[in-house]
C-alpha positions as CSV (number, residue, x, y, z in Angstrom):
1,X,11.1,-30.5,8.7
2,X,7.5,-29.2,7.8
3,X,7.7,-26.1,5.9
4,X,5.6,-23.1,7.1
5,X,3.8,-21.0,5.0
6,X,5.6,-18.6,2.8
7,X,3.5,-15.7,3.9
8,X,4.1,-16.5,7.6
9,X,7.7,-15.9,7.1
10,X,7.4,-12.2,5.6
11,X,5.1,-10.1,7.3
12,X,4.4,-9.5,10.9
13,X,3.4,-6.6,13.2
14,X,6.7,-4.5,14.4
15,X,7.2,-4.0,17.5
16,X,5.3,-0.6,18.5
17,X,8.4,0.6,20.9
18,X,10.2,4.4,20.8
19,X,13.1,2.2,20.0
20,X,12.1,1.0,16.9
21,X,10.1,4.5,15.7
22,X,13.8,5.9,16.6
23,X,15.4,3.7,13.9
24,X,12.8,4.3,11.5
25,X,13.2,7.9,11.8
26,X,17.2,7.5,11.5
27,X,16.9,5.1,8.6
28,X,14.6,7.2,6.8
29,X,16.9,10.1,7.6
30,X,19.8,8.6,6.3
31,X,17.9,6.7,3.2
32,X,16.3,9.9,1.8
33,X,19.5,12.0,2.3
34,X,21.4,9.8,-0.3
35,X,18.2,9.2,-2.5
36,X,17.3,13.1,-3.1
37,X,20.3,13.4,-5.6
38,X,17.4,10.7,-7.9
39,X,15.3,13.3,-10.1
40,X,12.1,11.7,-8.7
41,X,11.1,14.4,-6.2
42,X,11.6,18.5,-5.4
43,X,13.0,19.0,-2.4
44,X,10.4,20.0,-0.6
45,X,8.6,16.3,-1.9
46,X,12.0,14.2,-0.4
47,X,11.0,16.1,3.0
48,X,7.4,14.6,2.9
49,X,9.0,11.2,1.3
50,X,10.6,11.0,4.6
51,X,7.8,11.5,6.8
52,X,5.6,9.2,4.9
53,X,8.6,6.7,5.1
54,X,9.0,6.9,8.8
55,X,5.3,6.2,9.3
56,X,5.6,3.3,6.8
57,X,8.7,1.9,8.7
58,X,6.8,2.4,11.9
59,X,3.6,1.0,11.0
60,X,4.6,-1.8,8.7
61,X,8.3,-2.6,9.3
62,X,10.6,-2.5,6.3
63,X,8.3,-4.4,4.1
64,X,5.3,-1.9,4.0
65,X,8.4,1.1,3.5
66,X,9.7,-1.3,0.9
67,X,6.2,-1.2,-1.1
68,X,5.8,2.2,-1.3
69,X,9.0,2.5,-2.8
70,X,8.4,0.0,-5.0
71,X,5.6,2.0,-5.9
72,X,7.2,5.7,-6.5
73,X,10.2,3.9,-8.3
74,X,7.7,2.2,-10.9
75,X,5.6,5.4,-11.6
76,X,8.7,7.8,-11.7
77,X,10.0,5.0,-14.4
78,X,6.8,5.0,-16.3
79,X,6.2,8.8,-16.1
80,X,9.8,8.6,-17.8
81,X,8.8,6.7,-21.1
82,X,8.4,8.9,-24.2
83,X,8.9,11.7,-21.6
84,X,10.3,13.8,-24.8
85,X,7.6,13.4,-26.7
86,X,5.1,14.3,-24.3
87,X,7.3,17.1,-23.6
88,X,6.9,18.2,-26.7
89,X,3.0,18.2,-26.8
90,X,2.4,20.0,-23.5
91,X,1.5,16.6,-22.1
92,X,4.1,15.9,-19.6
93,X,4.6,16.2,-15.7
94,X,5.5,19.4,-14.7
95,X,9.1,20.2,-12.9
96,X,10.4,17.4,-15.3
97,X,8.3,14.7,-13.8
98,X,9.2,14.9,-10.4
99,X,7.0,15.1,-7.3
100,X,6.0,17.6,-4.7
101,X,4.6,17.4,-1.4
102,X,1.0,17.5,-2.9
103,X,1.6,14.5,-5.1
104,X,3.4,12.6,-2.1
105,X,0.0,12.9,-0.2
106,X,-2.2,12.4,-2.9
107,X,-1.2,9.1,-3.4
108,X,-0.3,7.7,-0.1
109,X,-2.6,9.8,2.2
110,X,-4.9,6.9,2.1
111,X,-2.5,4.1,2.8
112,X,-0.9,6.4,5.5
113,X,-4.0,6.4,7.2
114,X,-4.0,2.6,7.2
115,X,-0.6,2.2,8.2
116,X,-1.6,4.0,11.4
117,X,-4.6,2.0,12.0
118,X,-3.2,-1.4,12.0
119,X,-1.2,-1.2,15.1
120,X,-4.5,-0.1,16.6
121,X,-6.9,-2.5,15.6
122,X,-7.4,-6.4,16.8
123,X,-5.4,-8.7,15.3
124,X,-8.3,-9.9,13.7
125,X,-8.8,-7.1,11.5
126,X,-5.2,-6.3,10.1
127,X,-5.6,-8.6,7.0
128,X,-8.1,-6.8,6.2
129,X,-6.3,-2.9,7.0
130,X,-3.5,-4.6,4.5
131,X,-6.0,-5.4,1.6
132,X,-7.4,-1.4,1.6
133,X,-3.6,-0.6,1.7
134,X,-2.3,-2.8,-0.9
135,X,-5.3,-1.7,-3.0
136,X,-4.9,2.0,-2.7
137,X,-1.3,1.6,-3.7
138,X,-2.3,-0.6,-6.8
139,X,-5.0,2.4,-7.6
140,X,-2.7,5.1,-7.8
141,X,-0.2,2.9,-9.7
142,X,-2.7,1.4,-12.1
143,X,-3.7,5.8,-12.4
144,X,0.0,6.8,-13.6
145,X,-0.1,4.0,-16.1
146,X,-3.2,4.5,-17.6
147,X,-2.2,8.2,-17.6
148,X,1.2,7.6,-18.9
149,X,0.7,5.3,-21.4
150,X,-2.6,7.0,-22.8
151,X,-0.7,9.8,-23.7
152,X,2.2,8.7,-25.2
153,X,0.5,6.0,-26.9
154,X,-3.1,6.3,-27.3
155,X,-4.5,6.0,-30.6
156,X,-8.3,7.5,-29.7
157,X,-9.0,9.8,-26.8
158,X,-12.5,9.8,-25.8
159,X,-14.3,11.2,-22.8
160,X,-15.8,8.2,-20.4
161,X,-18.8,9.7,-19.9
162,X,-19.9,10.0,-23.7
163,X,-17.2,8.4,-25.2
164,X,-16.4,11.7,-27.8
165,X,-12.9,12.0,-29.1
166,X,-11.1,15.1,-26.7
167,X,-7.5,15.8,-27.0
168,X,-5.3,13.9,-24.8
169,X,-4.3,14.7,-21.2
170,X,-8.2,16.1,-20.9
171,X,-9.5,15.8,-17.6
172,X,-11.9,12.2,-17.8
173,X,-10.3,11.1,-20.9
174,X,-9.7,7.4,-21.4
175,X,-8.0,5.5,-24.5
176,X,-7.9,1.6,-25.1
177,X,-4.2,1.8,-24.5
178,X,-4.2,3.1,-21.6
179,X,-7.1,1.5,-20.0
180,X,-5.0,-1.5,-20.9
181,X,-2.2,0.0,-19.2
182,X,-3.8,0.6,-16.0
183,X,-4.6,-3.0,-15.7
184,X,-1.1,-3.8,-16.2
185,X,-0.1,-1.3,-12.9
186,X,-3.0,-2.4,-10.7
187,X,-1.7,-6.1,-11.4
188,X,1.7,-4.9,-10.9
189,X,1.7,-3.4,-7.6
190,X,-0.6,-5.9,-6.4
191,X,2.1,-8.0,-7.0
192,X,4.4,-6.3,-5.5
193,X,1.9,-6.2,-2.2
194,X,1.6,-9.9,-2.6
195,X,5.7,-10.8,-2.8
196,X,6.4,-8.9,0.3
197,X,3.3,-10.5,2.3
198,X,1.3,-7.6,3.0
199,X,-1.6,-9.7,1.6
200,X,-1.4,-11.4,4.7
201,X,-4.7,-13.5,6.0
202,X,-5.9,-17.0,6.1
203,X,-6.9,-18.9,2.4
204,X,-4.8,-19.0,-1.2
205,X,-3.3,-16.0,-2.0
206,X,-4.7,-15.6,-5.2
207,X,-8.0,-14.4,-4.7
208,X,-6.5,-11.6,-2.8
209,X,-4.5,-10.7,-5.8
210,X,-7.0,-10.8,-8.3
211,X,-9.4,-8.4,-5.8
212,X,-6.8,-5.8,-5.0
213,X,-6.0,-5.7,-8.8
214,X,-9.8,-5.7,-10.1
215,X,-10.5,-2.9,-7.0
216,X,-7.3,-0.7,-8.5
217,X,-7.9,-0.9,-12.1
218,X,-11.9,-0.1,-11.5
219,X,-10.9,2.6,-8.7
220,X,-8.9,4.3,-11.8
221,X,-12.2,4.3,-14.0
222,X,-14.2,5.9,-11.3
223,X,-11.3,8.4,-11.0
224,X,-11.6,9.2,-14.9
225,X,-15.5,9.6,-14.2
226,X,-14.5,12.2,-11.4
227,X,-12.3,14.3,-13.3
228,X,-14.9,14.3,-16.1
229,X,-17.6,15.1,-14.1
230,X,-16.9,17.0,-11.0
231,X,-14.0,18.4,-11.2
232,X,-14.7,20.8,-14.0
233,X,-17.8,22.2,-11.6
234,X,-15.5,22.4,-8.3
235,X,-12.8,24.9,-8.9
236,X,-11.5,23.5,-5.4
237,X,-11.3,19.8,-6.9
238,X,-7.2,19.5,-7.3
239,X,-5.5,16.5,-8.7
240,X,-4.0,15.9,-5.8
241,X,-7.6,15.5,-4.1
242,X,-9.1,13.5,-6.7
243,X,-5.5,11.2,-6.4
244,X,-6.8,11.0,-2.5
245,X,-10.7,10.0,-3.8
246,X,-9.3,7.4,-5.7
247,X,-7.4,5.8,-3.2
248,X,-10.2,5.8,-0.7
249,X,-12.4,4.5,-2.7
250,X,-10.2,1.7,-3.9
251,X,-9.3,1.0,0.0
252,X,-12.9,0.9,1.0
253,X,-14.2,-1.3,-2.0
254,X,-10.9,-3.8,-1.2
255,X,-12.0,-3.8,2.3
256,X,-15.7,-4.6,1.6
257,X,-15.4,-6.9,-0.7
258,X,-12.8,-9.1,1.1
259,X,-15.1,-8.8,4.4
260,X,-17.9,-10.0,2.2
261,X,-15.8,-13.0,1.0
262,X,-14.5,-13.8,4.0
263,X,-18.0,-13.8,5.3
264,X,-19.0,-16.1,2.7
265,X,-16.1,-18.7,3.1
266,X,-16.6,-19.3,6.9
């Protein structure tokens, strides 16, 4: 028996019926009621959880709902590490690391966006939707590592636009470790994206790997650049927004870039 693809046999489009929003609502229902007792969001965040996780299901089938939770389970577990010791230098999350509404939308407002597009778009074009989804999520990961790491473990904090030691946890402030670390998440969750076949499209998988997980790690630099830079000139700048730039950006630079290499194979 000829084996098909492996990709072939993860991911397809769900069928866009009320039946099958129904059970995403009901399952997401159900999911977050027993999940909300997990420190990893406020109440108010678990509400939003469950909105973005209906959308997901919708959009994406369990697959897509199963990335994102990949995603908030990994940077809840990394925000966790040395969480004591940041604690203790005014460096950790506030509310004990979890998550609000705001942070639920700063990081997947972008790859909510995409999940709604590619039941709308040709055929054609979904690969591509699921590239600038995969790397938004591999942005935002690759951000809470870099973040996370950096200031537990950082060594020398410097400022990326001049590279002069600042204190850690300053807005635009980069250290070796956690550049390193941010790699480490972008590759991560682009793994993650890979496994469950929402790198879907024609050719080898792994030069859709290594684009997603370039896009994420640079998309984190260019966030560091915009908290350095602009954020300390607009008062109206939050986290949360620059969160959202980030992701764009990564999105749109996945998307291009894999058009462009598309382009160039056929």
């Amino acid at each position: 028996m000829q084996r098909l693809p492996i990709e072939a046999l993860v991911w397809s489009l769900p069928p866009q019926t009320l039946g099958h929003w129904a059970g995403a609502l009901l399952i997401n229902g159900l999911l977050i009621g027993v999940a909300q007792q997990a420190p990893l969001l406020t109440p108010r965040g678990w509400l939003h959880a469950a909105i973005l996780g209906t959308i997901l299901w919708g959009c994406l089938g369990p697959t897509g709902w199963l990335a994102v939770v990949a995603y908030l389970a990994l940077g809840s577990a990394v925000t966790r590490l040395g969480f004591r010791h940041k604690q203790e230098r005014g460096l950790a999350e506030a509310r004990g690391g979890r998550r609000g509404p705001e942070n639920v939308w700063g990081s997947a407002a972008t790859g909510a966006a995409l999940a709604l597009a590619i039941p709308l778009v040709p055929q054609a074009w979904q690969p591509l939707l699921l590239v600038g989804f995969a790397a938004s999520f591999s942005a935002k990961l690759a951000d809470t590592f870099g973040s996370e790491i950096g200031k537990r473990w950082g060594r020398r904090t410097v400022l990326i636009t001049t590279l002069r030691p600042v204190p850690a946890g300053t807005e635009g402030a980069i250290s070796l470790e956690g550049t390193a670390a941010s790699g480490a998440g972008a590759l991560l969750m682009a793994a993650v994206m890979g496994l469950l076949g929402l790198l879907a499209g024609a050719g080898p998988l792994g030069p859709r790997l290594a684009l997603v997980t370039l896009v994420g790690w640079i998309a984190t630099l260019l966030e560091s650049w915009i908290g350095a830079v602009l954020q300390p000139r607009l008062a109206w700048l939050t986290n949360e927004l620059v969160n959202g730039l980030q992701t764009a950006i990564a999105a749109c630079l996945a998307i291009g870039l894999m058009a462009l290499l598309q382009g160039a194979v056929t």
